[in-house]
N, C-alpha and C positions, 0 to 999 in steps of 0.2 A: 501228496495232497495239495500240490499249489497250483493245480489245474481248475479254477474255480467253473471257469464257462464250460459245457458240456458241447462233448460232439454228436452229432446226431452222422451214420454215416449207408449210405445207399449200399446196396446189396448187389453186384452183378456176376455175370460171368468171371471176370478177372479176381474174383476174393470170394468165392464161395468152397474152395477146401480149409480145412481144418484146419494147418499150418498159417496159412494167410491168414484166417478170421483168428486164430490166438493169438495171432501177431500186432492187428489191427487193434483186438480188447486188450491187449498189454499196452500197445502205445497209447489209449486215451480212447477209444470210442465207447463211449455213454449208454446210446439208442441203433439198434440196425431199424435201416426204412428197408422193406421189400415194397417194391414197386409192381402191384399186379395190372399196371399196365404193359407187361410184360407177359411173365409167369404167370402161371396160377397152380389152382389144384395142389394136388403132391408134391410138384417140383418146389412149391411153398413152402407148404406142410412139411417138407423134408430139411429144410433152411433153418425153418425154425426148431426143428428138434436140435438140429448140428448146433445153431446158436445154444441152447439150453445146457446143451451135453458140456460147451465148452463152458459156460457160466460157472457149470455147477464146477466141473473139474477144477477153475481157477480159483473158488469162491469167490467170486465177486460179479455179485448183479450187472444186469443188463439187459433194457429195454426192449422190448419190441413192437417197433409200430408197421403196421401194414398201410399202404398208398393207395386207395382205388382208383379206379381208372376218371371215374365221372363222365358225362357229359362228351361226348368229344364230336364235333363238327367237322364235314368237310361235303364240296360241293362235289359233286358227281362226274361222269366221264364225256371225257371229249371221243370225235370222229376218230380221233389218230392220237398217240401218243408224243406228237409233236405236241410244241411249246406253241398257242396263240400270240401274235404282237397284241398288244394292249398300246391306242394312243389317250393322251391325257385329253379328257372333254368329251370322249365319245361313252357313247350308250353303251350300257351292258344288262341283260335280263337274266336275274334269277327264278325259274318257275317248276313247277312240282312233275314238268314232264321227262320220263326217264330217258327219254329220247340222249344218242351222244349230241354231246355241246358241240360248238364252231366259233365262231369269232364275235358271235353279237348275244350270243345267251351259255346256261347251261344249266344243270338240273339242280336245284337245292332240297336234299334227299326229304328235309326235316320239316315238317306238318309244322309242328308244335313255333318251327324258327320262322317260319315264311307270316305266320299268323300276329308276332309277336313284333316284327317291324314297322317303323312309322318314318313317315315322312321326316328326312331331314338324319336319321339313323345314320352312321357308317358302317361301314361291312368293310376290315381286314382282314387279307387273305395272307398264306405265306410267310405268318410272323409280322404283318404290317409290313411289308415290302409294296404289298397291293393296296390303294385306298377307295373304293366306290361311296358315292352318297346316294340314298334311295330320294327316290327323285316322284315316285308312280307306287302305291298300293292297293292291289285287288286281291280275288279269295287265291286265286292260283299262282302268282307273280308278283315279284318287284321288280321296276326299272329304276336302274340304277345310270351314275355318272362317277366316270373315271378319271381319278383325283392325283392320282401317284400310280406308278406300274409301267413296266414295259412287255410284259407278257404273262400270259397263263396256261396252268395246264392241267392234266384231270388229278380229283384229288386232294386237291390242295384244302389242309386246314384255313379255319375262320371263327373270328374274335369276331363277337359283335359289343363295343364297350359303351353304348346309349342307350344299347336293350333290355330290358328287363323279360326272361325266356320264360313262358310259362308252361315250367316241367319239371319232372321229380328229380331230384338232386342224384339219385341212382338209380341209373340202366338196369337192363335185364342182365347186363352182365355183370353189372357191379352186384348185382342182389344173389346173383352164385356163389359171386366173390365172397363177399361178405359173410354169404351162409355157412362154406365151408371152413371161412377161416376162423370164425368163433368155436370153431371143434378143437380147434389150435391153442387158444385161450392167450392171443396175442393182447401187451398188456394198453395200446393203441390203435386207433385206426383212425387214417388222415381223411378228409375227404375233401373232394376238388372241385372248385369251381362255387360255390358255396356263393350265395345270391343274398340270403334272408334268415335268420334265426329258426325259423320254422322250417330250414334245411338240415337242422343240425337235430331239431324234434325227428322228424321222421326217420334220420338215423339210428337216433336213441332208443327211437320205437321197435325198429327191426331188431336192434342188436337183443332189446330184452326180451322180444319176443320168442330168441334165439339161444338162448345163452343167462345165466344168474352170474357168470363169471362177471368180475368188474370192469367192465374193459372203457377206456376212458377215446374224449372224442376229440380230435385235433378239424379244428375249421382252416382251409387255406385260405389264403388271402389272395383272390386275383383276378379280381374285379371291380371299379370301381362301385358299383354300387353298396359290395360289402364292404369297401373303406370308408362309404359313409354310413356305414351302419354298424362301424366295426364293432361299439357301446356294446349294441343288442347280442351280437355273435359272439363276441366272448362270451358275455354272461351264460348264451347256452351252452358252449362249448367249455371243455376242462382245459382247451388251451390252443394258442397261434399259430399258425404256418405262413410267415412272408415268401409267398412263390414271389419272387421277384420276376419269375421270366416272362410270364403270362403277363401279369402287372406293368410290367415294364411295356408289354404292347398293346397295353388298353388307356393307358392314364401314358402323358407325358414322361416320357426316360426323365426328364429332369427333374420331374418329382417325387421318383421315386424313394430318393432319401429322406426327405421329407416326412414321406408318409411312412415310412420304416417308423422314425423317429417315434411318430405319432401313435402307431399300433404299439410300442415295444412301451409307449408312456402309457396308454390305455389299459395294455395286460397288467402292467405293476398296480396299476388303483382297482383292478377288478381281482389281483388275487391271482394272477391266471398267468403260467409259462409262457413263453415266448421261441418261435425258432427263426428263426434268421436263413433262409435258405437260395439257390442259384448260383452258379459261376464263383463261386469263394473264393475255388484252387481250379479254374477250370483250365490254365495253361498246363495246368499236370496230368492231364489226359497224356497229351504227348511229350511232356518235359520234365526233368527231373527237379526241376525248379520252379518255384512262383513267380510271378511278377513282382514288382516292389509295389505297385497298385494293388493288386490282392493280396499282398500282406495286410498292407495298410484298412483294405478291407475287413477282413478277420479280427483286427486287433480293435478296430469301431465297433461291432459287433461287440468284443468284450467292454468297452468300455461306455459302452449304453449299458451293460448289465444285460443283455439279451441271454436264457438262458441256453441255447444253445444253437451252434453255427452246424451248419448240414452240408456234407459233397454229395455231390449227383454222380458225375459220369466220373470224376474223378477214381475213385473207386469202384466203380461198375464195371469198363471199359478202360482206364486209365493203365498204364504202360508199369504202375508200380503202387499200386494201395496201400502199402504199408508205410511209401516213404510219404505218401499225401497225410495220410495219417500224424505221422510223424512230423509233418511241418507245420499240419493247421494246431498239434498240438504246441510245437515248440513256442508258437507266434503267442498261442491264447496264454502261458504259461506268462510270458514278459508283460505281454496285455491286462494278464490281472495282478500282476505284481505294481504294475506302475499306476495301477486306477487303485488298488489299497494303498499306494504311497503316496498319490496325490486324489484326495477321495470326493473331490469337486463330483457330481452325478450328473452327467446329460443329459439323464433322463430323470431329473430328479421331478418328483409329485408332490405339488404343495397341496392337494385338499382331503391326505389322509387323516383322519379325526384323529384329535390331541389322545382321545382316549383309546386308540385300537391297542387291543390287547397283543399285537404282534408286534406292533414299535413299540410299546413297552418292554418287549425282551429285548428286541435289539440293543435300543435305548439302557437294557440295565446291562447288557453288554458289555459296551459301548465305554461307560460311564466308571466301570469297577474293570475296563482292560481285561476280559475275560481269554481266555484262550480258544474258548467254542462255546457252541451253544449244543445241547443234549435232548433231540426230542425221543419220547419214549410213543413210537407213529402204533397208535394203534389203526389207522387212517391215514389216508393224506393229507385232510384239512391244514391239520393245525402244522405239519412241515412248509407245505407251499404257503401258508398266510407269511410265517416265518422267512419264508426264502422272496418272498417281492418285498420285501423291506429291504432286502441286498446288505445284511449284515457284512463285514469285511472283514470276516472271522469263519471258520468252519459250522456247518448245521449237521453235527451228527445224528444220524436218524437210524434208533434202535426200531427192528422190525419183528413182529411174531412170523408175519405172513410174506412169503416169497413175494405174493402179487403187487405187496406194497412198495417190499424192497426196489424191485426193479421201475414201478413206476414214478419213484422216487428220482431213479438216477436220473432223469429228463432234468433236473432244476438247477438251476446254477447254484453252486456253493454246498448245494446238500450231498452228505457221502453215510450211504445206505447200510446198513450192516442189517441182513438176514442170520438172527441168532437168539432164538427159542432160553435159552437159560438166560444171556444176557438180560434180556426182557423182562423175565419170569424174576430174577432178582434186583430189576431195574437198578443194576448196574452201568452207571454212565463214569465211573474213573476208568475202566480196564473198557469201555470202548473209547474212551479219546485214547486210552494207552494203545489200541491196535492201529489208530492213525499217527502214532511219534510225538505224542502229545502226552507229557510226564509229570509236566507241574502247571501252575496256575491257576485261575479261580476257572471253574464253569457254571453257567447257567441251564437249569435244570429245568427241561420242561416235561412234565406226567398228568396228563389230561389239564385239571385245570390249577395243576398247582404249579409254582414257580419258587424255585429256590437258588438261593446262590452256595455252591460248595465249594471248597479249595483243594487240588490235587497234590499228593503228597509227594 
C-alpha cells in the first residue's frame, strides 16, 4: 500500500491476454483506458469482461474507462500519393471541393471547420510540422500562407488551436461508441477534444439517456480554449485528462508544464481527480528502460499530487507491458515516499475554506498522527472531497457497491475494499487490518459522523 499515485494503463494488442493483464493489476495498474479509437464493439465489450473476470478472481477493484474517439480532422486527397513541396510564403487553399488536391489547394472535407475559420487563425497539419495562416475567408474556402513546412501529402491530421469549431463533441461514430459501451457498464468515459462545459452536458445527456448505470465523465484537456476554461469543465465533469500530446501542439511545448501545473491546482480546489497522461514511458515502446527524463517525469506527476499518471503505447504496442508497468510503478512508489517525507505540496491550494469539512479530517488526521483515514463510501462524494486534500496517510474506502469500489481506485491515496459485511458492520479496524495496518489511531468517516478510534 505505498503506491499512493494511481496508474491509469492503455489497453492494446501487446497486453490483452489474461496472463499479461494479471500481471500488469498485480504490478500497480489502478484504471484500464480502452481506446475506441481503435476497437470497438465486441472486441471491447470482450476486454472488459476479461478485465472484470480478472478483478473479480484477484479481489481487487479496477477501473474502467473507455477513450472515444471525438472529433478527428484531416484534409482530403491529393492527385498522387506523392509528398507536395511546400515553400515558406507561398499560398495554399483549403476548399469544400472533393476534387484531388495538387500543389496550391486541397479539399477540407469538414463544413462545420471551413465555417468556423477567421482571418489571422492557424491551421496545423502533421502534428504542427506544418504551419498555414488563413489569409482570405469565404462560404467555400480559405486561403491560407505557409508559415513552416516542407511538404504535404493526402490525409494528413489538423489542429486548428485559435478556433473555436462549432460542432458536437461526438461523432456518429462516437454515438455507437458510446451506445454500445454503456451495455458494458464501464465505470468511465473519457472524452476528447472537449472545447466548452456544455461539451461535457451533452455527454451526460446521452449516457442517461442510455443507461441509469453511474458512469462517471473524464473531460480531456487539449485545447487551448479548454485550458482557459478549464474552472467551468471540471465542474461539469467528475474529473481531468491532461492529453499532453494534442496540447503540446496547439499551445507552446514550453508551457505545457505550466499548464499541467495549473489544471492539477484547479482539480484539487474543485474536488475533482486528475490524470497526467502522454509519453511518461514512451522509450518503452522499444526499450526495456526509461530515460532518466521520463523517470523524472512520473515522479513530478507524484509529486504534484496528480492522481494518477497514464501509458499509451507503452503498453498497447510496447515490446513488454508488464515491465512498463512495473517501472512506472517502481518510480511513483520512491516519488510518494519522498513527497510524504518532505511534504512541502506543489500544488499546494491556499483558498480552500478554513471550514471545509474534508480538511477538517485530514487536519484531525494529521494532528492526532492517525495511521489512515476510514471512509464507510456509500458514494464517491465524500472519498474524493477526502482524497484532494492529499492526506499523507492511507484513505480506506469501505464499499456496499462494486461500482463505487472500482471508481474509487482512479484517486490517489484511496484503496477500495468492495465488502458487503464489512460495511454492514462498519467495521473499519479489520479493514485497515486487510491493508497491514495493526495499530494506531484511525479517523472514522460514516456519512456525517467523524470519530477518532485507536486500533488494538
Amino acid at each position: 500500500m505505498n503506491k499512493y499515485t494511481k496508474i491509469t494503463a492503455s489497453i492494446g494488442p501487446n497486453c490483452e491476454d489474461v496472463e499479461t493483464l494479471t500481471r500488469m493489476i498485480k504490478a500497480g495498474v489502478n484504471m484500464c483506458r480502452l481506446n475506441f479509437s481503435h476497437d470497438t464493439g465486441d472486441v471491447q465489450g470482450n476486454k472488459i469482461d476479461l478485465i472484470r473476470d480478472i478483478s473479480s478472481e484477484l479481489d481487487m477493484p479496477v477501473a474502467i474507462m473507455i477513450d472515444l474517439q471525438g472529433p478527428k480532422h484531416r484534409i482530403g486527397n491529393f492527385e498522387t500519393e506523392h509528398k507536395y513541396p511546400l515553400e515558406i510564403g507561398q499560398k495554399f487553399t483549403f476548399d469544400s471541393d472533393d476534387t484531388p488536391g495538387d500543389s496550391t489547394r486541397v479539399q477540407l472535407p469538414d463544413s462545420d471547420v471551413l465555417e468556423s475559420l477567421h482571418v489571422g487563425d492557424r491551421i496545423l497539419l502533421n502534428d504542427g510540422k506544418i504551419e498555414m495562416v488563413v489569409d482570405t475567408v469565404s462560404a467555400d474556402k480559405v486561403e491560407t500562407t505557409v508559415v513552416r513546412g516542407t511538404e504535404i501529402w493526402s490525409r494528413r491530421g489538423f489542429n486548428l488551436p485559435d478556433t473555436e469549431i462549432s460542432t458536437s463533441v461526438l461523432t456518429p461514430k462516437d454515438r455507437a461508441d458510446l451506445a454500445y459501451a454503456v451495455t458494458k457498464n464501464p465505470d468511465y468515459v473519457a472524452i476528447s477534444f472537449v472545447q466548452r462545459p456544455e461539451d461535457v452536458a451533452e455527454v451526460r445527456d446521452f449516457i442517461s439517456q442510455h443507461t441509469s448505470h453511474p458512469i462517471k465523465i473524464i473531460a480531456k484537456i487539449e485545447r487551448p480554449n479548454a485550458v482557459e476554461r478549464i474552472a467551468d469543465i471540471a465542474s461539469a465533469a467528475d474529473g481531468i485528462m491532461i492529453a499532453r500530446g494534442d496540447l503540446a501542439v496547439e499551445v507552446p511545448y514550453a508551457e505545457v508544464p505550466a499548464i499541467s501545473r495549473h489544471i492539477i491546482r484547479e482539480c484539487r480546489k474543485m474536488n475533482k481527480p486528475v490524470i497526467v497522461a502522454t509519453q511518461m514511458l514512451g522509450s518503452m515502446v522499444n526499450s526495456e528502460f526509461p530515460t532518466r527524463a521520463e523517470i523524472t517525469d512520473v515522479a513530478n506527476a507524484a509529486y504534484l499530487r496528480a492522481d494518477s499518471t497514464m501509458t499509451s503505447e507503452e503498453t498497447t504496442i510496447g515490446i513488454n507491458p508488464v515491465n512498463a508497468i512495473e517501472t512506472m510503478a517502481n518510480i511513483l512508489v520512491h516519488a510518494d515516499a519522498d513527497a510524504i517525507a518532505n511534504p512541502y505540496d506543489w500544488s499546494r491550494v491556499e483558498n480552500i475554506p478554513e471550514n471545509d469539512w474534508s480538511r477538517s479530517v485530514a487536519s484531525m488526521a494529521y494532528l492526532n498522527k492517525a495511521s489512515a483515514i476510514v471512509v464507510f463510501a456509500r458514494d464517491t462524494i465524500a472519498t474524493t472531497e477526502i482524497s484532494c486534500r492529499k492526506p499523507d496517510i492511507p484513505v480506506i474506502a469501505v464499499c456496499n457497491e462494486s461500482v463505487i469500489a472500482n471508481q474509487l481506485c482512479l484517486l490517489r491515496g484511496v484503496f477500495p475494499i468492495y465488502d458487503n459485511q464489512l460495511f454492514g458492520m462498519r467495521d473499519g479496524f479489520n479493514a485497515a487490518r486487510k491493508f497491514g495496518i495493526n495499530s494506531g489511531k484511525l479517523v472514522i468517516v460514516d456519512e456525517d459522523k467523524i470519530s477518532l478510534r485507536t486500533l488494538d
